[in-house]
C-alpha positions in Angstrom: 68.2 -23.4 68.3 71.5 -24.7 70.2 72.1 -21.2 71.0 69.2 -20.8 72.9 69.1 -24.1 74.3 72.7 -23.0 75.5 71.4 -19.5 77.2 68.3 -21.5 79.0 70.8 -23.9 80.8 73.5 -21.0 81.0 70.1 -19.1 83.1 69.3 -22.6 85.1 73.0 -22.8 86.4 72.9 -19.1 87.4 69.6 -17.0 88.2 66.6 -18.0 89.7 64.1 -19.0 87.6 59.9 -20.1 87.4 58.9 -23.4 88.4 58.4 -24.1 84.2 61.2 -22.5 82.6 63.7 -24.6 85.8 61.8 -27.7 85.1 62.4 -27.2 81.3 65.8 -26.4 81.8 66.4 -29.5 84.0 64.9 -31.8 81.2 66.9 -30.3 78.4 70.8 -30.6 80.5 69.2 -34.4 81.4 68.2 -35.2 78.2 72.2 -33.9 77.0 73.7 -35.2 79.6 72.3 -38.4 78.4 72.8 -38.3 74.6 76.7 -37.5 75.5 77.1 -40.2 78.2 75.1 -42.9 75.9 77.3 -42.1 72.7 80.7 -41.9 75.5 79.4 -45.8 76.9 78.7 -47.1 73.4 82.6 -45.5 72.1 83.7 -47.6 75.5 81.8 -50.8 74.5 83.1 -50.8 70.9 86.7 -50.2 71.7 86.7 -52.6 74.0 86.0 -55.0 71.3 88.1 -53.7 68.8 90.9 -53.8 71.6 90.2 -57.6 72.3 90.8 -58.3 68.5 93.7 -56.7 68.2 95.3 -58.4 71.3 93.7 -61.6 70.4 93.2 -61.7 67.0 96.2 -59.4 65.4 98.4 -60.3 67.6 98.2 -64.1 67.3 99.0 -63.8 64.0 102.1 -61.8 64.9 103.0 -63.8 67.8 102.1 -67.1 65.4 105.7 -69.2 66.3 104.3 -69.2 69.9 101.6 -71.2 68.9 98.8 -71.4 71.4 101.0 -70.4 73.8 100.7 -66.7 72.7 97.5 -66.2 74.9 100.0 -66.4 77.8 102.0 -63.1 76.2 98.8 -61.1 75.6 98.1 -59.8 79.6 101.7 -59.1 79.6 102.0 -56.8 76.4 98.8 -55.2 77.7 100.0 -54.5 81.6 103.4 -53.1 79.8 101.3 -50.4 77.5 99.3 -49.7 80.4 102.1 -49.6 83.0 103.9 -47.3 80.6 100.7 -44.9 80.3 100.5 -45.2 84.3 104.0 -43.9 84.6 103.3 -41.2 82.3 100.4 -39.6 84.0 100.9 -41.0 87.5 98.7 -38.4 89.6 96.0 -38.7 87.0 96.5 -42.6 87.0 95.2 -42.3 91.0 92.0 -40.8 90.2 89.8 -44.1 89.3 86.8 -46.4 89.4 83.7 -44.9 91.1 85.2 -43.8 94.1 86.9 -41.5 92.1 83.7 -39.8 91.0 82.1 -39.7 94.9 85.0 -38.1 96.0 84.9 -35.1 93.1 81.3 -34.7 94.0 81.6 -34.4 97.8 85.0 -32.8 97.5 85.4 -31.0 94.0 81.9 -29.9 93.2 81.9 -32.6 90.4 84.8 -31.1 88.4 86.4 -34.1 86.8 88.8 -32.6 84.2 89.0 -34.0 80.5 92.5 -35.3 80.7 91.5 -37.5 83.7 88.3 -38.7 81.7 90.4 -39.4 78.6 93.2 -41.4 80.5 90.5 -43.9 82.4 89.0 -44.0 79.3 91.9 -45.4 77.5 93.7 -47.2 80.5 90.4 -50.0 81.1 89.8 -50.5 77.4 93.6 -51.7 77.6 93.4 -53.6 80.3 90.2 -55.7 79.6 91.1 -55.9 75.7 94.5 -57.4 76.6 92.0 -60.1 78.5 92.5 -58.8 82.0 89.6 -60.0 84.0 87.8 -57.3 85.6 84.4 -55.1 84.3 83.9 -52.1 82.2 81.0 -50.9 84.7 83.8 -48.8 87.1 85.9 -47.1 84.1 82.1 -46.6 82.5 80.8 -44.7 85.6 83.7 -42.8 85.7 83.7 -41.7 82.0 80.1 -40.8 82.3 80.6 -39.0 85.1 83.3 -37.1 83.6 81.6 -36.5 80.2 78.4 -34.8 82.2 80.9 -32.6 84.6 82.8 -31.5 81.4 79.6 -30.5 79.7 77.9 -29.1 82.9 81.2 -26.8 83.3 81.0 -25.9 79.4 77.5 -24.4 80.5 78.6 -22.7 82.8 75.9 -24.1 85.5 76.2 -24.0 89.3 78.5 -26.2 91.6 75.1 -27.8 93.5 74.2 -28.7 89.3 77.3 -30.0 88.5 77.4 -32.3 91.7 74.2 -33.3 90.6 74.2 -34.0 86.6 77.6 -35.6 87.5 76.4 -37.9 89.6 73.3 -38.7 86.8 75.8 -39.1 84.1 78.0 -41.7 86.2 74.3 -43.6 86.6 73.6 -42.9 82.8 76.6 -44.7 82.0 75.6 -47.9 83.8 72.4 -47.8 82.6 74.2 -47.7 78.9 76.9 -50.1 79.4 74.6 -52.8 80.9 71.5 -51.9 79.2 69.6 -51.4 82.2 67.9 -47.7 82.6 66.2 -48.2 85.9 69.6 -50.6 87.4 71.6 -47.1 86.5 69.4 -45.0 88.4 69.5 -47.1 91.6 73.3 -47.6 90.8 73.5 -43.6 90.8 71.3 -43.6 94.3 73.3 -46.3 96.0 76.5 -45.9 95.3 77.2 -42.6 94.0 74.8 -40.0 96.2 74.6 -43.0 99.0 71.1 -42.6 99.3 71.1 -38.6 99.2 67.8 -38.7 97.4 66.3 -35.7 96.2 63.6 -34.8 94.0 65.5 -33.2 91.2 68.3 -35.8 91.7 66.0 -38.2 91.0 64.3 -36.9 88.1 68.1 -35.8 86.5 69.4 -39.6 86.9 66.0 -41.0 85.7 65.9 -38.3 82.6 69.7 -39.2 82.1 69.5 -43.0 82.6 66.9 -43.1 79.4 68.1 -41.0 77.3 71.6 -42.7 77.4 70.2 -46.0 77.2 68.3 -45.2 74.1 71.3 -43.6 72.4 73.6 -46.8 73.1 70.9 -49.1 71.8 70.2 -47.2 68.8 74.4 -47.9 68.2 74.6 -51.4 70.2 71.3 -52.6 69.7 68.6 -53.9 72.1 70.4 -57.1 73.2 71.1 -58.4 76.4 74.0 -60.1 77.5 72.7 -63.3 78.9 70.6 -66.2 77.3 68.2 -67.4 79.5 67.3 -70.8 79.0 64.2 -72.3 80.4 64.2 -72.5 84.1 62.0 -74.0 87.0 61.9 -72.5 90.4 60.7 -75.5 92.1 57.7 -75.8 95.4 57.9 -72.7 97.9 60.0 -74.9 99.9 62.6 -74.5 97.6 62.7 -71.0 98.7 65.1 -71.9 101.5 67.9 -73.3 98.6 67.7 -69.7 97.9 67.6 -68.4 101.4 71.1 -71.0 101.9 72.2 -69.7 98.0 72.1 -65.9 99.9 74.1 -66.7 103.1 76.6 -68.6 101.1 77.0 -65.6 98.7 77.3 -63.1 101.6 79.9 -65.2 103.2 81.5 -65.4 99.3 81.4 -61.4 99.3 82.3 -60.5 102.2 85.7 -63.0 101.8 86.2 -61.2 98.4 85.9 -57.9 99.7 88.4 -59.0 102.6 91.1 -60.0 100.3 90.3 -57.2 97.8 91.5 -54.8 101.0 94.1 -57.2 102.1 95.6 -57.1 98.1 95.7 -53.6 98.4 96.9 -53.1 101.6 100.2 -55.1 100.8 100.6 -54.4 97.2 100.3 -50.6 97.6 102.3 -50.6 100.6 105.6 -52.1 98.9 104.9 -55.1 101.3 106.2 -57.3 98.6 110.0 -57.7 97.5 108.8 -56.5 93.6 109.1 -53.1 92.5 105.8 -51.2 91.9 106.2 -51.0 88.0 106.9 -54.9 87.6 103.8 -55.9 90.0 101.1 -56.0 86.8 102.9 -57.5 84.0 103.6 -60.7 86.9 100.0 -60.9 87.8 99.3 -60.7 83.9 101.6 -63.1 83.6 99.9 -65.7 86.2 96.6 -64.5 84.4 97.8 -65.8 80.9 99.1 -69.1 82.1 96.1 -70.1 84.0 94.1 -68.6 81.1 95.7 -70.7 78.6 94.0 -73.3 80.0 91.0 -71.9 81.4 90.4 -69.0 78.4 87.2 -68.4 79.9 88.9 -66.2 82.6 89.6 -63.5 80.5 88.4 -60.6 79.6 84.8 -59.8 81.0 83.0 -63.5 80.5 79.6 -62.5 79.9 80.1 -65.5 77.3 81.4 -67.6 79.9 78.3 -66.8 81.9 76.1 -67.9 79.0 78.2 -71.1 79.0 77.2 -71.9 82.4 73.3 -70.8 82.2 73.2 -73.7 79.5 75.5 -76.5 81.3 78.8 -76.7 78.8 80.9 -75.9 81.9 82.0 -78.8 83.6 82.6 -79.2 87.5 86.1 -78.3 87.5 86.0 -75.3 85.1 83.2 -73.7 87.1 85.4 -73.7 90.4 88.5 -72.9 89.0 87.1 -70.1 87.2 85.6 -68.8 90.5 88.6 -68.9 92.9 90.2 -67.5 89.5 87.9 -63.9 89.5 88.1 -64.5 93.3 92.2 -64.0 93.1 92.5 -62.2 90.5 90.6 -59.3 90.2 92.0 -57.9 93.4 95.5 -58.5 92.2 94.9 -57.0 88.7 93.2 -53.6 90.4 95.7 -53.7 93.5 99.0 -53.8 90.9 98.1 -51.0 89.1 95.0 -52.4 86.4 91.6 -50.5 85.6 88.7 -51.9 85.8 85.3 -52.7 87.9 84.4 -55.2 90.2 80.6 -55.9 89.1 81.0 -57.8 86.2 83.6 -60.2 88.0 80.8 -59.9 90.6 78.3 -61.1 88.2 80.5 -63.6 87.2 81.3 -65.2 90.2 77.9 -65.1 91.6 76.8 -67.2 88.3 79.9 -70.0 88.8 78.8 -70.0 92.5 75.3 -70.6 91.9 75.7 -73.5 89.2 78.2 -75.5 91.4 75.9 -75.3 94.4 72.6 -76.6 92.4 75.0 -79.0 90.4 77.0 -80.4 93.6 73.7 -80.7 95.1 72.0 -82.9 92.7 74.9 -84.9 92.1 76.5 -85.6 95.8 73.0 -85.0 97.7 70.0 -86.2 95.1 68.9 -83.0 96.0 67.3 -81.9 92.6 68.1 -78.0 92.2 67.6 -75.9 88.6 71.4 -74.7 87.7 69.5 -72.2 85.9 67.6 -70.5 88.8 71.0 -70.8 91.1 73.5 -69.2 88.6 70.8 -66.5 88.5 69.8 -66.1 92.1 74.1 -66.0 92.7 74.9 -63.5 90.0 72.6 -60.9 91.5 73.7 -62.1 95.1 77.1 -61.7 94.8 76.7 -58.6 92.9 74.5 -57.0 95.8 76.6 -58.4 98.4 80.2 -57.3 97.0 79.0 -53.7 96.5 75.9 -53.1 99.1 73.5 -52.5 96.1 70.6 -54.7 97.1 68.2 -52.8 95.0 70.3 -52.0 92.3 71.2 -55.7 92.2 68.0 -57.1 91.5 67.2 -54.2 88.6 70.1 -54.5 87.3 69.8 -58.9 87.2 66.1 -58.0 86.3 67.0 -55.8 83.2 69.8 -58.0 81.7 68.2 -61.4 81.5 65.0 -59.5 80.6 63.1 -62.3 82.3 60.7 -61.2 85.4 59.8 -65.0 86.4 63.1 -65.8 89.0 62.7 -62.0 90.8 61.1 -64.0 94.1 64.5 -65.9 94.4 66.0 -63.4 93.5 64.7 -60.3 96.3 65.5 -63.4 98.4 69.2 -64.4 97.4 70.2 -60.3 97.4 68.7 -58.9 100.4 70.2 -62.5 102.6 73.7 -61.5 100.9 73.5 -58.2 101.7 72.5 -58.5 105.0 75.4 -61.5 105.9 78.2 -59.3 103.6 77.4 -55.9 105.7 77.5 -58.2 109.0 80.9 -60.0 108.3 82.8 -57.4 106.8 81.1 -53.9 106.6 82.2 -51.9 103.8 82.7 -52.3 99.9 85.8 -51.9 97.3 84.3 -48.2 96.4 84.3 -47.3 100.5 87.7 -48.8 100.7 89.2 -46.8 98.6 87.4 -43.3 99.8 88.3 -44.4 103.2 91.9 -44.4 102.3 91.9 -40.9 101.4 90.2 -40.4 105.3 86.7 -40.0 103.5 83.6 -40.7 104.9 80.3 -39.8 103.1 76.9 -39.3 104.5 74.0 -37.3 103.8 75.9 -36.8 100.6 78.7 -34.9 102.5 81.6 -36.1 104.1 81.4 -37.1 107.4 84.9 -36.1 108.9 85.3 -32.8 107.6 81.3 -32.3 108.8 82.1 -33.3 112.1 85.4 -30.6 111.7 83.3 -27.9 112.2 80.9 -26.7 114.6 77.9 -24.0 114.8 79.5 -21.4 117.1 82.3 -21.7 114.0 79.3 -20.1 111.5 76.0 -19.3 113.3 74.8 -15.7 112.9 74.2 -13.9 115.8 70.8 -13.1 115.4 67.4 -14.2 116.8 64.8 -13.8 114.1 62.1 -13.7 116.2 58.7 -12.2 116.7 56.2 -12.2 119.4 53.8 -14.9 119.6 50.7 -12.2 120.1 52.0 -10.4 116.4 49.0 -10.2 113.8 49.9 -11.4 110.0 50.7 -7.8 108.7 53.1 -7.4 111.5 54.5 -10.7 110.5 54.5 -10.3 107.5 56.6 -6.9 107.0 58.8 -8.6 109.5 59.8 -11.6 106.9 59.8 -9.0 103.5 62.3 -7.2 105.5 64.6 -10.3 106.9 67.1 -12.4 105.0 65.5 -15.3 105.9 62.7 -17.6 104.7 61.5 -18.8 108.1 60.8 -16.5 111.4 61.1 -17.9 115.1 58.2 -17.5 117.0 58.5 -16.7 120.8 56.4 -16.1 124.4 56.2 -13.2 126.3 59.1 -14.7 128.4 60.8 -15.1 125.0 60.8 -18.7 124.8 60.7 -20.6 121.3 57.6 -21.8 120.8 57.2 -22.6 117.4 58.1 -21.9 113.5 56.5 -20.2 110.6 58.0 -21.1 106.8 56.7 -20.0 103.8 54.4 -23.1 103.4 52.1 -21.6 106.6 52.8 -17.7 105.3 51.5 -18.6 101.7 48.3 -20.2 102.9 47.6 -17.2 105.1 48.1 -14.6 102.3 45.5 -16.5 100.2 42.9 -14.3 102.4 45.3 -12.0 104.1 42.3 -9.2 103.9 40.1 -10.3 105.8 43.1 -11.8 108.2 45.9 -9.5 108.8 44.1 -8.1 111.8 42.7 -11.4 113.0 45.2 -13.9 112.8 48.7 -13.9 114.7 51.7 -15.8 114.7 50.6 -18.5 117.0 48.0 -19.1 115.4 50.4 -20.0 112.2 53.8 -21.6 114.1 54.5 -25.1 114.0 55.8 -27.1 116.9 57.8 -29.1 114.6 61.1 -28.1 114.1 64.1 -28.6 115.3 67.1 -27.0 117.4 70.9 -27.1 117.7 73.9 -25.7 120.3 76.8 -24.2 120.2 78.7 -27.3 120.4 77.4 -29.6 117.7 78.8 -30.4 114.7 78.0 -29.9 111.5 77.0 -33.4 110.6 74.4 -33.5 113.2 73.2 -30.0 112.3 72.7 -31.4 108.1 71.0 -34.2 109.8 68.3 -31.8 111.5 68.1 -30.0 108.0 67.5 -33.6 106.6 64.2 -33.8 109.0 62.5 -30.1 108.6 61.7 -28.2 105.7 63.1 -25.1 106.8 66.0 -23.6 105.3 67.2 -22.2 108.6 67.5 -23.3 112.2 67.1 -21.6 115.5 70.5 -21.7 118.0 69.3 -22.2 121.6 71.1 -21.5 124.8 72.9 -24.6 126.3 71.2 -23.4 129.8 67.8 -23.0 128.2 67.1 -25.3 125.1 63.8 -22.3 124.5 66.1 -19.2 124.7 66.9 -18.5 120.8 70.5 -16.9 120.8 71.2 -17.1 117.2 70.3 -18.8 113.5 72.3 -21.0 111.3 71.2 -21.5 107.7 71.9 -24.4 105.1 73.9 -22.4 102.8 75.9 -21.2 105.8 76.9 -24.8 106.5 77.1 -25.5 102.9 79.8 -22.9 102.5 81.4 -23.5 105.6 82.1 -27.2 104.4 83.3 -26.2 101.0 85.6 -23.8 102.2 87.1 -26.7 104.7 87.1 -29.0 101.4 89.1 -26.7 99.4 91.8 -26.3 102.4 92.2 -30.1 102.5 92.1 -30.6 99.1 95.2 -28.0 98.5 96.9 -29.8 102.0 96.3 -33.0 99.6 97.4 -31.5 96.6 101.0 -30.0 98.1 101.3 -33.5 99.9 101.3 -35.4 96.3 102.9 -32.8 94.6 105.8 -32.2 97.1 105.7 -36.2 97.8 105.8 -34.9 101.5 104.8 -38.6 102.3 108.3 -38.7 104.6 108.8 -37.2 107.9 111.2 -34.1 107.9 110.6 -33.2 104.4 109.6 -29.5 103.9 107.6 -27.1 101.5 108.1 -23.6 101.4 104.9 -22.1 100.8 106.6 -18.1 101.0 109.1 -16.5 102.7 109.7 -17.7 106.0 106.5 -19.8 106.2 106.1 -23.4 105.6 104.2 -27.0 105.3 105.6 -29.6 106.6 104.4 -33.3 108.5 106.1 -33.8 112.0 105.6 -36.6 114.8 103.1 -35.2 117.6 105.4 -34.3 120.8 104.8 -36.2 124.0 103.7 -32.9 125.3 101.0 -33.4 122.6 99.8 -36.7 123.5 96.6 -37.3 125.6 95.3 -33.5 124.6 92.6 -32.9 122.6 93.6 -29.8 119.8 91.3 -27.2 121.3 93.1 -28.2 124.6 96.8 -27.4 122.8 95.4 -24.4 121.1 98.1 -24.8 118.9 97.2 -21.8 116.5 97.8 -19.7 119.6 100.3 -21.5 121.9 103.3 -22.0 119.2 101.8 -20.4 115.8 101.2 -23.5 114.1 97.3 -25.0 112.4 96.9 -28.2 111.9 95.8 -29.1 108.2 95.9 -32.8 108.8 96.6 -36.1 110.8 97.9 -38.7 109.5 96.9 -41.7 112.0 97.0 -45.1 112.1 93.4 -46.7 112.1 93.7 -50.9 111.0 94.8 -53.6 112.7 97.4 -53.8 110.4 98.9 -50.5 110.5 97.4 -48.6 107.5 97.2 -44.8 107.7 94.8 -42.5 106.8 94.8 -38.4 106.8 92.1 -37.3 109.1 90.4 -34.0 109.1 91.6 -32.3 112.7 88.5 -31.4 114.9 89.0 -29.5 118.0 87.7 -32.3 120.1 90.4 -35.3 118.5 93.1 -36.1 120.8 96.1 -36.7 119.6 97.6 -40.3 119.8 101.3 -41.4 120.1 101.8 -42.0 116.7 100.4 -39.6 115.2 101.9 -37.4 112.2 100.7 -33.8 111.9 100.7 -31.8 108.4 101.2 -28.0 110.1 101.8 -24.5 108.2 103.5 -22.2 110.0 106.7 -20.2 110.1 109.6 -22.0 110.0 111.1 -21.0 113.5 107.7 -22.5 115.0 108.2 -25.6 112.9 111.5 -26.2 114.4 110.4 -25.3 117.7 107.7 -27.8 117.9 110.0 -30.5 115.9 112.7 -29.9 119.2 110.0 -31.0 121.5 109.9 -34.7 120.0 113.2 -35.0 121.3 
């Protein structure tokens, strides 16, 4: 039964099949997918408690003549193991959180390797177990997508699958860890596909998302995190506590996300006088002192959340554990930790949302519900820090499994969304993928999109027929084309419309008594679209995203109704993964050959080489297809390295023929090594 379970999906990755036996095989990889991403999330839940007791409770016993004061040693011993596990796999150690999973999809075809699945499996349940305070939700992701690309490569199925059960398992795994099916679909929609939705995506992450949820309860059991105790959500004017609740936690969000790229920014950058290596056992450090007297600031602190929902936290605890998650789960992630940034989200939301409803009633008689606030702010926060406003509220809905707050709630997360994206525009996740100079739309990235242009892979071909041809003529035209759609054009052969399968297959329904009767006029639609020479690839996915034809017409620039060519889906498909793969090996000899300083050299093969050299003056000003540099001195441009902040960070940009080069630029070029030099000489 395996066996042949195995060959279906083997046949789904690889041949065409019916609309029954695709849709079967769809349900039965989801359904695995699942199983394996529920059992992986509930192996990540337990070790994470049996981690916290053996930091916590073992090791108090062996760090007994410390007394109390051994709490303060724990986030050190933990930052050491993982620092030492960091230096031991350092190239691995880069690849994490979810950012690490959108960029396999859009730039590895959702191959995430076991070794990197095992190591930010491990590394989290370290870091959280030794009490530092960030989430299990990123390192879940991760390991759930990296569990569903492992098994989707052990079947042997299709790049476009893998991207796609990939993405489902990284959803799967959220919908595990926080019991929350439907939160881990729009988790998967949101963050990891950015909105790419699709039909089969959707049923995959929705097929996915149940069955791991159902696997991890059947281990964890149906329970949810929070207690909710009983709650009033006051007249409809108290809808505007809510509405204040929402900008304040957008403001919140959008200052955490600030110093979450600031943290990074001067951490990573050696900013600081403390080696790299040393950074996360003194943040653990500063973690276990202000932990030892504020113990609810370790680890995860759903029970410190639970605390608050039933008023045992007192003013000054609420706040200090606030601006605590606030400080620290930047510097924890920034040093070198593992972790996610909802649960602190969560967190801070719920602290945030107390204090303003206890503040309130006590300094301005203005009587608020704690209750309601903490639970309005947790999914506030948790939508504004991470630009999940739908997830957010599923995700808040599906944990307290209590329906009754989701008015103040829709209100809370779609205000602090809306003030977050205003103030500050981006999210930890786009941070980190915008470091690595990617940019992801339409489920594609952006820069290497805009890279490429149609005269770069149009086919030179009209695929036309005459507006007056009757259905048999246009229909041994299409058996004998390539192409699923035909251009239809005038006498003066102008485009005048389009004819897909959808119009052919409702012809051929009575194609007797039509053939002779009916022509391709009668049949073309006048909604499609066009594209140039000249545009980019980005805007040509875009028109895919609005038709339903797999190909589109090329016009003339002089006569947008003159067809002078056709460019298909696949084409640009191809054409982008081909780009991927040459930045990805440009990326891959850069960290390899730590090529990170200027005048360092790789030689690739006799006489030819890679290295990154200042732009020459000559260069400056010029856009690339102006330089011609391929052609001119012998070199191509893999990369730019550019500065692009107001503080001087770099970032490697994909070169398009129309970027001009800037003054500072740094350009990664392969060519021989005569050329090299010869370029180099003009910086002089």
């Amino acid at each position: 039964m395996v066996e042949s379970l195995l060959q279906k999906t083997r046949r789904f990755g690889h041949a065409h099949t019916g609309p029954l036996s695709e849709y079967g095989a769809l349900v039965a990889v989801s359904a695995l997918v699942g199983v394996a991403v529920g059992l992986a999330a509930a192996l990540l839940h337990k070790a994470i408690h049996v981690t916290t007791f053996v930091f916590f409770g073992l090791g108090g016993q062996v760090l007994s003549a410390l007394g109390s004061y051994y709490v303060i040693v724990v986030p050190v011993l933990g930052a050491v193991v993982v620092q030492l596990l960091t230096l031991s796999s350092p190239r691995v150690a880069k690849r994490k959180g979810v950012a690490a999973v959108i960029r396999a999809i859009v730039r590895k075809g959702g191959w995430i390797d076991l070794r990197t699945t095992l190591f930010h499996f491990v590394a989290p349940v370290l870091v959280i177990g030794s009490g530092g305070t960030v989430g299990p939700e990123g390192p879940a992701a991760q390991v759930g997508g990296g569990v569903a690309s492992l098994l989707t490569q052990t079947l042997r199925l299709s790049e476009r699958k893998i991207r796609l059960f990939t993405a489902a398992g990284a959803g799967a795994a959220i919908a595990a860890v926080f019991n929350a099916p439907i939160g881990g679909v729009f988790f998967a929609l949101e963050v990891v596909l950015m909105n790419d939705l699709q039909t089969a995506t959707l049923s995959a992450v929705i097929l996915a998302s149940v069955a791991s949820s159902v696997v991890a309860r059947s281990i964890l059991g149906n329970l949810h995190p929070f207690f909710v105790p009983t709650f009033a959500l006051g007249q409809p004017l108290y809808f505007i506590g809510y509405a204040i609740l929402g900008v304040l936690a957008g403001a919140w969000s959008a200052a955490f996300v600030w110093f979450y790229r600031e943290t990074h920014r001067v951490l990573e950058r050696g900013k600081v006088p403390v080696p790299r290596w040393l950074q996360l056992p003194l943040v653990a450090l500063a973690l276990g002192v202000v932990g030892y007297f504020f113990p609810g600031l370790f680890g995860i602190g759903y029970g410190t959340i639970n605390l608050a929902l039933v008023g045992k936290l007192s003013v000054l605890t609420m706040a200090v554990l606030l601006v605590g998650k606030f400080v620290f789960v930047p510097l924890i992630l920034a040093s070198g930790g593992y972790g996610g940034v909802f649960a602190p989200a969560i967190f801070q939301g719920a602290m945030l949302g107390s204090l303003v409803a206890t503040l309130s009633n006590n300094l301005l008689g203005i009587h608020l519900d704690p209750v309601t606030y903490s639970l309005v702010g947790m999914g506030s926060v948790l939508g504004g820090v991470n630009a999940i406003p739908l997830a957010a509220i599923l995700i808040l809905f599906e944990m307290t499994n209590n329906y009754a707050f989701i008015l103040p709630l829709m209100t809370g997360v779609v205000i602090s969304h809306l003030v977050a994206r205003a103030l500050i525009g981006t999210t930890p996740h786009h941070l980190h993928l915008e470091k690595y100079g990617v940019f992801i739309q339409l489920g594609r990235e952006v820069n290497i999109l805009r890279s490429l242009h149609v005269r770069d892979v149009f086919r030179p071909e009209t695929n036309t027929v005459p507006a007056r041809a009757k259905l048999s003529q246009l229909l041994e035209h299409v058996l004998d084309s390539p192409y699923s759609s035909v251009f239809v054009v005038d006498d003066d052969q102008r485009l005048i419309g389009v004819i897909g399968q959808n119009e052919l297959r409702h012809a051929l329904v009575n194609y007797e008594e039509l053939k002779n009767i009916v022509t391709a006029a009668d049949l073309a639609t006048s909604d499609f679209e066009t594209v140039r020479m000249d545009d980019d690839l980005h805007f040509v996915m875009q028109q895919f995203a609005h038709t339903q034809y797999e190909e589109l017409p090329v016009v003339s620039d002089v006569d947008p109704r003159r067809v002078i060519g056709v460019i298909t889906h696949k084409d640009v498909v191809d054409a982008y993964n081909r780009a991927v793969a040459r930045h990805e090996m440009a990326e891959g000899i850069l960290d390899s050959l730590r090529l990170a300083e200027r005048g360092a050299r790789a030689q690739l093969t006799e006489g030819y080489a890679l290295e990154e050299i200042p732009a020459p003056p000559a260069f400056w000003g010029k856009t690339l297809r102006e330089l011609n540099l391929r052609a001119a001195y012998g070199l191509e441009v893999l990369m730019i390295s550019r500065a692009t902040g107001p503080n001087g960070q770099r970032q490697r940009l994909v070169p398009r023929p129309d970027m001009v080069i800037q003054e500072d630029d740094v350009l990664l070029v392969l060519g021989r090594n005569e050329d090299i030099e010869h370029v180099k000489r003009m910086t002089v």
